[in-house]
PDB file of N, H, CA, C and O in Angstrom:
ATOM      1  N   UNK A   1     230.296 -65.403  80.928  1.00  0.00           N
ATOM      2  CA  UNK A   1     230.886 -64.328  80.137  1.00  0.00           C
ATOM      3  C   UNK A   1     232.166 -64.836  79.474  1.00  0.00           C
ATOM      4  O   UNK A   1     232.927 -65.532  80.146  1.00  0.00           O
ATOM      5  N   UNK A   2     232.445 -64.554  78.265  1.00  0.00           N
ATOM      6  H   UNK A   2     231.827 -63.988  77.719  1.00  0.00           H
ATOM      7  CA  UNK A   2     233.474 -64.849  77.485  1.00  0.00           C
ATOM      8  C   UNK A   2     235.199 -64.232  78.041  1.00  0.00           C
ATOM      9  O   UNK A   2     235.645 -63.211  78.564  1.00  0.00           O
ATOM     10  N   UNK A   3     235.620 -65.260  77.659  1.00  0.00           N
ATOM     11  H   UNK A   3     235.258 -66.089  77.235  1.00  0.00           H
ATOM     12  CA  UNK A   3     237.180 -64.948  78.554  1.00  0.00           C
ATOM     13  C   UNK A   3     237.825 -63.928  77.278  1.00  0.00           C
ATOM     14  O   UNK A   3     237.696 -63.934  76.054  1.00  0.00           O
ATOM     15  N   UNK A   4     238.658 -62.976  78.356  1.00  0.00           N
ATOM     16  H   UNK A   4     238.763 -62.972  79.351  1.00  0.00           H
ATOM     17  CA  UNK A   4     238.929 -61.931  76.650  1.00  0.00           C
ATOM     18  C   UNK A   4     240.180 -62.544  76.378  1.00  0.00           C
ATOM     19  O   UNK A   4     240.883 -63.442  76.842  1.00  0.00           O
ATOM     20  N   UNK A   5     240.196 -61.560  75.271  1.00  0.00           N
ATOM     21  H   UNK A   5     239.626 -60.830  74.894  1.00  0.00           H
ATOM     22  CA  UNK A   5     241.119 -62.666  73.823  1.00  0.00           C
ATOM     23  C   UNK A   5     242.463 -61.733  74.193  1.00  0.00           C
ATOM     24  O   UNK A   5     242.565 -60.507  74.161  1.00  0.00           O
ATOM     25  N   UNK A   6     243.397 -62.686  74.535  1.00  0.00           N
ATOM     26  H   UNK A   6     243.314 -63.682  74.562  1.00  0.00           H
ATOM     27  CA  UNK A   6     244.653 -61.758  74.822  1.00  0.00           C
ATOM     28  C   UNK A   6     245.803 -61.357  73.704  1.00  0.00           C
ATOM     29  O   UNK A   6     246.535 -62.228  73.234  1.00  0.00           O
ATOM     30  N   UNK A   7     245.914 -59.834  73.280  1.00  0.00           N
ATOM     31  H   UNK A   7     245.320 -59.127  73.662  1.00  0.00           H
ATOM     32  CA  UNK A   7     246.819 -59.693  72.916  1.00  0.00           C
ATOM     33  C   UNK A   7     248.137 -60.082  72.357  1.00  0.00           C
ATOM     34  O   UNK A   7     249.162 -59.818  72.986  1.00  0.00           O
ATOM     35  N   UNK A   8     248.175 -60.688  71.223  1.00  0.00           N
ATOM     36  H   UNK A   8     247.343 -60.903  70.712  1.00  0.00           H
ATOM     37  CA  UNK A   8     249.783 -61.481  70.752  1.00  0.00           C
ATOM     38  C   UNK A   8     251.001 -60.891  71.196  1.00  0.00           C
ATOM     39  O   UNK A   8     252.037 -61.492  71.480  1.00  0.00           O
ATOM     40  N   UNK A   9     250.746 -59.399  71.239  1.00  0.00           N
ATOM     41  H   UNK A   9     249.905 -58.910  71.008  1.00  0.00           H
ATOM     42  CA  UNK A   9     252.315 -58.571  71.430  1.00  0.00           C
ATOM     43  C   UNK A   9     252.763 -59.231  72.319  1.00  0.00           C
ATOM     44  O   UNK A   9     252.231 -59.752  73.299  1.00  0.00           O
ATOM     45  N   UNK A  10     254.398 -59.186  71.734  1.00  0.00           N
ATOM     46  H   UNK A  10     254.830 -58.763  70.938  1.00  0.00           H
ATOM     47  CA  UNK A  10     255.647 -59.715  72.466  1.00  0.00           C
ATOM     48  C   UNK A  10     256.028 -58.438  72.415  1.00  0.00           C
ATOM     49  O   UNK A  10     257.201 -58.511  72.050  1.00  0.00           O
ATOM     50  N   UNK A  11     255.748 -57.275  72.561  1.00  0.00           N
ATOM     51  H   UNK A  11     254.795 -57.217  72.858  1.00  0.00           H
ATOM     52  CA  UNK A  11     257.183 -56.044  72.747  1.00  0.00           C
ATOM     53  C   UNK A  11     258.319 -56.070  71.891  1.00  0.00           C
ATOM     54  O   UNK A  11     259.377 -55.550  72.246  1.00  0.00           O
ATOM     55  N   UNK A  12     258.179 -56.650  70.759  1.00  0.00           N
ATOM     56  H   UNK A  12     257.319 -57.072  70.470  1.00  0.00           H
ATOM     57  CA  UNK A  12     259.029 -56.743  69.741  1.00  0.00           C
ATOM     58  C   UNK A  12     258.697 -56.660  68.299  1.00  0.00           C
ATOM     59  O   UNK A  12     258.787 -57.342  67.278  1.00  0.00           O
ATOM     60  N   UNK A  13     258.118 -55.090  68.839  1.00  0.00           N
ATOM     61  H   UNK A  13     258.045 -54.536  69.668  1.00  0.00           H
ATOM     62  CA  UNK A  13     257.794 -54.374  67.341  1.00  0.00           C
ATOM     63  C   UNK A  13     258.509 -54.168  66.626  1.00  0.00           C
ATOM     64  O   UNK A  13     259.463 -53.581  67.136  1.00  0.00           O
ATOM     65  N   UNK A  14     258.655 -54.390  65.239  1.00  0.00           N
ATOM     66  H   UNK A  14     257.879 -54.866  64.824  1.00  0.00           H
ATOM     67  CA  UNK A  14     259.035 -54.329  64.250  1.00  0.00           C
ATOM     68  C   UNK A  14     258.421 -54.761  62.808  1.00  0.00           C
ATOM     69  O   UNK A  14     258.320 -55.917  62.398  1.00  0.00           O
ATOM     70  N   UNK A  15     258.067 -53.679  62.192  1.00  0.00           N
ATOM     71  H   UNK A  15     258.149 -52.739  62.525  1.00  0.00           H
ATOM     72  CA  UNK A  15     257.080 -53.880  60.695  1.00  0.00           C
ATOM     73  C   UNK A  15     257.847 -54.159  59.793  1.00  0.00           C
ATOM     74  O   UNK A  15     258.814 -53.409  59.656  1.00  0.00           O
ATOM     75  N   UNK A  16     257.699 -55.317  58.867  1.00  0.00           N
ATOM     76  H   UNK A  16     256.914 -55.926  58.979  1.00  0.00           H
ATOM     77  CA  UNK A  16     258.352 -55.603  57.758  1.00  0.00           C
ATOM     78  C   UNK A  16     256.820 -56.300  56.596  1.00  0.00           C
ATOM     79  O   UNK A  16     256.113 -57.296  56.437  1.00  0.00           O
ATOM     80  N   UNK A  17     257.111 -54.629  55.955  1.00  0.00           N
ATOM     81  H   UNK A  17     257.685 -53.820  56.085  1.00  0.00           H
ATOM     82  CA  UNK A  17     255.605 -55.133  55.152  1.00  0.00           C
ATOM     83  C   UNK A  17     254.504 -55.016  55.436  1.00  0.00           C
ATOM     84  O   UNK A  17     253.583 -55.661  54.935  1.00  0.00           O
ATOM     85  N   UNK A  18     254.404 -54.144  56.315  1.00  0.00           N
ATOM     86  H   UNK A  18     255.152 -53.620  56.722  1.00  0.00           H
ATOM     87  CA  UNK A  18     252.970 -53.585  57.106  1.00  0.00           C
ATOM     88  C   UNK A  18     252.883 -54.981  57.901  1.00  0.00           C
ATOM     89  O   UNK A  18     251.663 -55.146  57.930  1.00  0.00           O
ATOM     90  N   UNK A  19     253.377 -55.940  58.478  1.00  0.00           N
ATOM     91  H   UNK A  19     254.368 -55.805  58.454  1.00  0.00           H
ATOM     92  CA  UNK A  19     253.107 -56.659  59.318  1.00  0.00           C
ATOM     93  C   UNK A  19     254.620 -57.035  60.593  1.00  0.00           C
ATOM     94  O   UNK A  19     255.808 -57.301  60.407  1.00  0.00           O
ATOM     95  N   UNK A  20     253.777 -56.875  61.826  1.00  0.00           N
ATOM     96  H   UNK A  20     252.813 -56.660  61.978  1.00  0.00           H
ATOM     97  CA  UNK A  20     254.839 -57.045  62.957  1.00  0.00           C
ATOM     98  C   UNK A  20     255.482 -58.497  62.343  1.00  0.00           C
ATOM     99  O   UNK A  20     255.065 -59.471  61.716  1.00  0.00           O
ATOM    100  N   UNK A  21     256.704 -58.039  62.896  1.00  0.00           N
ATOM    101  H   UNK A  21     257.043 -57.248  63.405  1.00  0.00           H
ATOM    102  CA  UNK A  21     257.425 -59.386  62.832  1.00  0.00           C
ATOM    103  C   UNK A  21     257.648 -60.214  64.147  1.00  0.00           C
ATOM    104  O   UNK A  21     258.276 -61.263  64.290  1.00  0.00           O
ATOM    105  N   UNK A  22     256.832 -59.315  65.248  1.00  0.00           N
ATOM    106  H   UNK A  22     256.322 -58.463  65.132  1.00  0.00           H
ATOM    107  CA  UNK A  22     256.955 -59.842  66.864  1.00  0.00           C
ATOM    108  C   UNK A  22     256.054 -60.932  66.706  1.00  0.00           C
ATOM    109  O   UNK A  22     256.298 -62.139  66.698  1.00  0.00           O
ATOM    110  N   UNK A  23     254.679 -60.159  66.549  1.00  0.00           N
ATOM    111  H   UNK A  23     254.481 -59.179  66.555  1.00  0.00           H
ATOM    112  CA  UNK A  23     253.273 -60.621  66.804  1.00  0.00           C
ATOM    113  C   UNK A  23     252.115 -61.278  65.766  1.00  0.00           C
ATOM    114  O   UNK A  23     251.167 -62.041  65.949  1.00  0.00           O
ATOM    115  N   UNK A  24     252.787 -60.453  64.339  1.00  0.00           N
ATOM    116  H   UNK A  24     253.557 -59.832  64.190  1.00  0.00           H
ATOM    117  CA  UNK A  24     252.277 -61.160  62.864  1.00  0.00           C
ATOM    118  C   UNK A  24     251.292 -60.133  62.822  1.00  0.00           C
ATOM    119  O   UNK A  24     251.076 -59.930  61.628  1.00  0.00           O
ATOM    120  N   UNK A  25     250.477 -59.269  63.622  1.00  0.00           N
ATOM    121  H   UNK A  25     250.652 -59.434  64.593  1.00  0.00           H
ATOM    122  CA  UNK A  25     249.501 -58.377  62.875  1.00  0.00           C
ATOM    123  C   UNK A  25     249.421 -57.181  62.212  1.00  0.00           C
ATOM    124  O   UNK A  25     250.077 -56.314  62.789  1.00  0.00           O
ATOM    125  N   UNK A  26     248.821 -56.773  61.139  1.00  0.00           N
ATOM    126  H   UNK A  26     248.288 -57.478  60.670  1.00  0.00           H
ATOM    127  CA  UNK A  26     249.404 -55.503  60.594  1.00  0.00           C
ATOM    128  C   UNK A  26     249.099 -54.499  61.014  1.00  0.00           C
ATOM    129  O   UNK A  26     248.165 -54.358  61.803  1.00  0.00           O
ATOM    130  N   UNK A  27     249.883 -53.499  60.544  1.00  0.00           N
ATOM    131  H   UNK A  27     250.642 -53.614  59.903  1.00  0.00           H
ATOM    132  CA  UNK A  27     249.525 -52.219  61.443  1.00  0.00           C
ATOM    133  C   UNK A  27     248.233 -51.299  61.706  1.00  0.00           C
ATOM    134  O   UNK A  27     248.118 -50.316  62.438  1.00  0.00           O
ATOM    135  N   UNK A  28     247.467 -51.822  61.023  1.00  0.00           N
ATOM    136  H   UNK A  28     247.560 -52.620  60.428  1.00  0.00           H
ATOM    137  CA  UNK A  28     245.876 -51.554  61.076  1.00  0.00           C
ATOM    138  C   UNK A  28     245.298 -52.381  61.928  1.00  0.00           C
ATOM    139  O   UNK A  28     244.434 -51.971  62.704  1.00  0.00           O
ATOM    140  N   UNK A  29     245.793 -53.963  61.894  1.00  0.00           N
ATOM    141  H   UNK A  29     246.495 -54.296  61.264  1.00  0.00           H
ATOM    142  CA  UNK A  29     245.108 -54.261  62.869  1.00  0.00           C
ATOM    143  C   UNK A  29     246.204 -54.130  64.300  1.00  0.00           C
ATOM    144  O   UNK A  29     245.958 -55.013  65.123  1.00  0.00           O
ATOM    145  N   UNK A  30     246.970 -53.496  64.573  1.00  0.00           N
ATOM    146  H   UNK A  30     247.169 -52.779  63.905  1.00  0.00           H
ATOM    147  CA  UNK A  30     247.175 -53.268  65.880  1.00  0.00           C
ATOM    148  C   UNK A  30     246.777 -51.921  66.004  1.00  0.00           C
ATOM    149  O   UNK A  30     246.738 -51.684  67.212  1.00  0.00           O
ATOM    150  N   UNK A  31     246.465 -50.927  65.361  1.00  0.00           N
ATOM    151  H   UNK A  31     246.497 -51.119  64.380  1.00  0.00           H
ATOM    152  CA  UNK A  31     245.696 -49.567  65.709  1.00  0.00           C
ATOM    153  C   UNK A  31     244.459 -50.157  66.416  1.00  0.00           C
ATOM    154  O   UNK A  31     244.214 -49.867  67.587  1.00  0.00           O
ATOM    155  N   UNK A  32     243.572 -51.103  65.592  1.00  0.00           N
ATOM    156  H   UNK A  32     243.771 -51.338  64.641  1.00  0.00           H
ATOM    157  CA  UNK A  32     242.207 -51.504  65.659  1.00  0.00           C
ATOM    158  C   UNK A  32     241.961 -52.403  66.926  1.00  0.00           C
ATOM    159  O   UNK A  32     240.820 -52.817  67.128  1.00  0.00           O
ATOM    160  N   UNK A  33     242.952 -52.712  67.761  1.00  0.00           N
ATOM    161  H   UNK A  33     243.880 -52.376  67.597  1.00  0.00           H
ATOM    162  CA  UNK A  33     242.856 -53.916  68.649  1.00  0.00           C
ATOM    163  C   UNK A  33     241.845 -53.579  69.726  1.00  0.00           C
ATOM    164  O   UNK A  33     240.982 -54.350  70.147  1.00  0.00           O
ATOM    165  N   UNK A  34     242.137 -51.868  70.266  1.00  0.00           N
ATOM    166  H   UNK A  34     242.838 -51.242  69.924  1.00  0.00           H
ATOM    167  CA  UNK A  34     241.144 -52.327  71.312  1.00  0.00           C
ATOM    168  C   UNK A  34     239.986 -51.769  70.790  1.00  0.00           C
ATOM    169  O   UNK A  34     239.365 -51.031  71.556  1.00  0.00           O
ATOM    170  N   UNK A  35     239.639 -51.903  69.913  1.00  0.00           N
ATOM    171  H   UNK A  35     240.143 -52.502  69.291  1.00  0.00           H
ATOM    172  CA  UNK A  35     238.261 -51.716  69.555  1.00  0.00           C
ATOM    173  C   UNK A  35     237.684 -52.666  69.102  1.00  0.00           C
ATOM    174  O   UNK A  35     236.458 -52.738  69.015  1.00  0.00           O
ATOM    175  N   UNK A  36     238.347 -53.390  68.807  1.00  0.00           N
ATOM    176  H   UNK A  36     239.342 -53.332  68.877  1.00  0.00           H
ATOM    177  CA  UNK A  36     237.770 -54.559  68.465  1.00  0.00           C
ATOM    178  C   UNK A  36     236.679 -55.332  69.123  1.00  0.00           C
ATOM    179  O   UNK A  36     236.700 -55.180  70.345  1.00  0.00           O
ATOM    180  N   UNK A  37     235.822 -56.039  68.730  1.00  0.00           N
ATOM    181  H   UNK A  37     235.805 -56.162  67.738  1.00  0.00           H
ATOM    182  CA  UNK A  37     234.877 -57.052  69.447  1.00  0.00           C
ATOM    183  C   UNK A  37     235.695 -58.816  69.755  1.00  0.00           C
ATOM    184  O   UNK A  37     236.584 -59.117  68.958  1.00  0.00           O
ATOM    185  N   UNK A  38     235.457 -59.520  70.519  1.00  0.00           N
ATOM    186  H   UNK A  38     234.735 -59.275  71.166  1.00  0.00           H
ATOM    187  CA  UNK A  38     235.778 -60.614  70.811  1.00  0.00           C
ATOM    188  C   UNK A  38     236.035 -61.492  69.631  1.00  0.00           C
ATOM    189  O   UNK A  38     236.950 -62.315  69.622  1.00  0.00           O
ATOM    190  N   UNK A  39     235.258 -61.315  68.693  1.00  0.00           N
ATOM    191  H   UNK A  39     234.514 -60.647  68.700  1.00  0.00           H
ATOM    192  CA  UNK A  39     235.173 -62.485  67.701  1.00  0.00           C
ATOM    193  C   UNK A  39     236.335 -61.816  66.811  1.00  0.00           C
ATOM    194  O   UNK A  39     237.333 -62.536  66.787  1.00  0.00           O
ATOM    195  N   UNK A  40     236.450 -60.754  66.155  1.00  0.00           N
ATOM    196  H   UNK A  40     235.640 -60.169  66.175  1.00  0.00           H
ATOM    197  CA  UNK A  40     237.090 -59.887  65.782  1.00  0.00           C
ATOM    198  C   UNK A  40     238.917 -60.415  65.845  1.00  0.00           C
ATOM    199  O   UNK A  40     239.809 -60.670  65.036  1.00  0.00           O
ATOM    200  N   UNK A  41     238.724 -60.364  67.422  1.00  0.00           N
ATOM    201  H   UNK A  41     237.999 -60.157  68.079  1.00  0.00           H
ATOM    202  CA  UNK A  41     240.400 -61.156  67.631  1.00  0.00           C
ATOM    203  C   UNK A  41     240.619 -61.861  67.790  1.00  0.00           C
ATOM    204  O   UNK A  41     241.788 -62.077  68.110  1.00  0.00           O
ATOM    205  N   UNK A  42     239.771 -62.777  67.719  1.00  0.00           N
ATOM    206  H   UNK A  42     238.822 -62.601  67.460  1.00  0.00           H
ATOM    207  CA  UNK A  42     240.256 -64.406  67.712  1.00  0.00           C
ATOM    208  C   UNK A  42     240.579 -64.434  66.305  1.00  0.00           C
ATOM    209  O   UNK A  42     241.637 -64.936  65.924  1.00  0.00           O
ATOM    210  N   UNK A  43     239.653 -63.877  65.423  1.00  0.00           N
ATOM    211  H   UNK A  43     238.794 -63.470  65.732  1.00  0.00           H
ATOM    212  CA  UNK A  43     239.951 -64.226  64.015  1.00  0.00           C
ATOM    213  C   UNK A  43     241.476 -63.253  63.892  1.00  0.00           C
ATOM    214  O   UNK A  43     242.377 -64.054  63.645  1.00  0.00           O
ATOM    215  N   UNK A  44     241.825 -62.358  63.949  1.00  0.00           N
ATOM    216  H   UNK A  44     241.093 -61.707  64.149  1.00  0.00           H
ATOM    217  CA  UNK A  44     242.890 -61.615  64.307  1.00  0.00           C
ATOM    218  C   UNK A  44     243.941 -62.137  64.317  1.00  0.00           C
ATOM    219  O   UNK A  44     244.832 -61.941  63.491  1.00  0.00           O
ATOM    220  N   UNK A  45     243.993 -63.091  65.528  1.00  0.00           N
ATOM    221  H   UNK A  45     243.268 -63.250  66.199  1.00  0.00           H
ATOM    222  CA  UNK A  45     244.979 -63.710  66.451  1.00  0.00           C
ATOM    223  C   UNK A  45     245.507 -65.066  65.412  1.00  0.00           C
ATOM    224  O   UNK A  45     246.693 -65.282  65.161  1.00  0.00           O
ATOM    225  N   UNK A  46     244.271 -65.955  64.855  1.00  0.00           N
ATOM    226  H   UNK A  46     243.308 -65.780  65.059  1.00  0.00           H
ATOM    227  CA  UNK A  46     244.506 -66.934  64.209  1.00  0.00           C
ATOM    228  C   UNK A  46     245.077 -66.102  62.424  1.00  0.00           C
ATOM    229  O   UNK A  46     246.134 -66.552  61.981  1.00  0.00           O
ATOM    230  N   UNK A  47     244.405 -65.061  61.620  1.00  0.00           N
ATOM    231  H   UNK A  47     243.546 -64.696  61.980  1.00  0.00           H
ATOM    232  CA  UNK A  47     245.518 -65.061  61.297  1.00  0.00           C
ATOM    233  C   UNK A  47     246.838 -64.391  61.161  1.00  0.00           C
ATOM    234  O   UNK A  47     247.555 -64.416  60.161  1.00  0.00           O
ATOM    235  N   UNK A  48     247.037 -63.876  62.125  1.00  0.00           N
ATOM    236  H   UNK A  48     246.454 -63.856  62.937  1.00  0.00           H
ATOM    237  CA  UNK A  48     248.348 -63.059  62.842  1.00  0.00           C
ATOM    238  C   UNK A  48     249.721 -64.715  62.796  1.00  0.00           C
ATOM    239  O   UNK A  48     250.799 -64.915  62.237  1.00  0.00           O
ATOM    240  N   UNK A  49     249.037 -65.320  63.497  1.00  0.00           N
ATOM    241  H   UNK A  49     248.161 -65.158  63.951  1.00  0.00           H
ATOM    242  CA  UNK A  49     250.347 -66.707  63.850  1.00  0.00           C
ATOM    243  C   UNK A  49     250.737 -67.448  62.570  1.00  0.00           C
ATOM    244  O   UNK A  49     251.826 -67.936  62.268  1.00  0.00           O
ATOM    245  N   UNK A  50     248.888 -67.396  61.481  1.00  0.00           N
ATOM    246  H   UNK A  50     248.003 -67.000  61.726  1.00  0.00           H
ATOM    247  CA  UNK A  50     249.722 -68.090  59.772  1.00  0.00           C
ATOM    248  C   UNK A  50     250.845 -67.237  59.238  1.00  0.00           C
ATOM    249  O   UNK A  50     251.829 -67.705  58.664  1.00  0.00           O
ATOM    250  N   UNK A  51     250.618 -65.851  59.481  1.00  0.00           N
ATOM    251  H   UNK A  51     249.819 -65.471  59.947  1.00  0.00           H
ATOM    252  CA  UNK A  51     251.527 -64.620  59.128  1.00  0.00           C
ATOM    253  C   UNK A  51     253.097 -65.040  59.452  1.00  0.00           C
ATOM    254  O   UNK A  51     254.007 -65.395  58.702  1.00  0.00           O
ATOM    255  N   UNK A  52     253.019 -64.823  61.092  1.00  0.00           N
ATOM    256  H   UNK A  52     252.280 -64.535  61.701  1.00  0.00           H
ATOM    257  CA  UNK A  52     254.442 -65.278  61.407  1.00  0.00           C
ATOM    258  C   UNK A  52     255.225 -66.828  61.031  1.00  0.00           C
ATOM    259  O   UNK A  52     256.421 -67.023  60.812  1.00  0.00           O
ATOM    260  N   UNK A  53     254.047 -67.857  61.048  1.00  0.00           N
ATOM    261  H   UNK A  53     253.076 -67.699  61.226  1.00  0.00           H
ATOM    262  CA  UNK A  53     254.797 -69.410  61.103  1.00  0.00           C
ATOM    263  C   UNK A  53     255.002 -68.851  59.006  1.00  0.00           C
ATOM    264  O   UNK A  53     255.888 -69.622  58.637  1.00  0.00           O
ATOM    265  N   UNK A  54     254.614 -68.013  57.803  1.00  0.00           N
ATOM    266  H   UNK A  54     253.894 -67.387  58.103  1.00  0.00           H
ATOM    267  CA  UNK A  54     254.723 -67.501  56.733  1.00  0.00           C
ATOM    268  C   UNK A  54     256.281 -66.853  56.664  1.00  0.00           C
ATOM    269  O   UNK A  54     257.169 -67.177  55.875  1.00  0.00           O
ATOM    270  N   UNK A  55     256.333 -65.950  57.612  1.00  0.00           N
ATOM    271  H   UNK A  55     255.611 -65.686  58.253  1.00  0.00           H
ATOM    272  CA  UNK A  55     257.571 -64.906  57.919  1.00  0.00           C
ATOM    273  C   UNK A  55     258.967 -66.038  58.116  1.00  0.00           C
ATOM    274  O   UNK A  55     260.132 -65.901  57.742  1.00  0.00           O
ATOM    275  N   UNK A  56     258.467 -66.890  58.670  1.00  0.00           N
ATOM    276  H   UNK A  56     257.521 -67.002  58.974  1.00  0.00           H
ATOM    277  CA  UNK A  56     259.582 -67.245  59.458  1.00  0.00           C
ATOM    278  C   UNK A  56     260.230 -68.783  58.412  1.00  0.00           C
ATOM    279  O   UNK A  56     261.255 -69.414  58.668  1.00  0.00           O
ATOM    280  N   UNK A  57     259.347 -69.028  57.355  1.00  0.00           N
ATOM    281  H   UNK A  57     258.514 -68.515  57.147  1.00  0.00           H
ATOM    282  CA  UNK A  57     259.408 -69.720  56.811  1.00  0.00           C
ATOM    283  C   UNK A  57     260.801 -68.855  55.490  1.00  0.00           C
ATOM    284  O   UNK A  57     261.822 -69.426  55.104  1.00  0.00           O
ATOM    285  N   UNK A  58     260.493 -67.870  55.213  1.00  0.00           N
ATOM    286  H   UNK A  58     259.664 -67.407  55.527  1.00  0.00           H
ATOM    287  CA  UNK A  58     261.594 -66.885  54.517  1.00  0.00           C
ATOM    288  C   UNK A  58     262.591 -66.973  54.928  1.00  0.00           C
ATOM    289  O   UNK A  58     263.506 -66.280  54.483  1.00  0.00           O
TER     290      UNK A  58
END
């Protein structure tokens, strides 16, 4: 059985631009998280982190 895909949140919500600046995902996809399917958040997750290593580049 597939290992589940853990959650990016750091508890350091904050939206700038419809996207966390904790975790990198937007606010649709953190409504959508636990509904999500496995594959769903990996793709999620990968691009949630281009988001932030993007953010942080500003």
């Amino acid at each position: 059985m597939p290992k589940e895909v853990k959650s990016p949140c750091i508890s350091e919500c904050k939206l700038k631009h419809e996207v966390c600046t904790g975790c990198g995902r937007t606010r649709d996809e953190i409504k959508e998280w636990k509904g999500m399917k496995r594959r769903d958040r990996l793709e999620t997750v990968q691009l949630a982190t281009r988001r932030l290593k993007a953010l942080k580049k500003k």
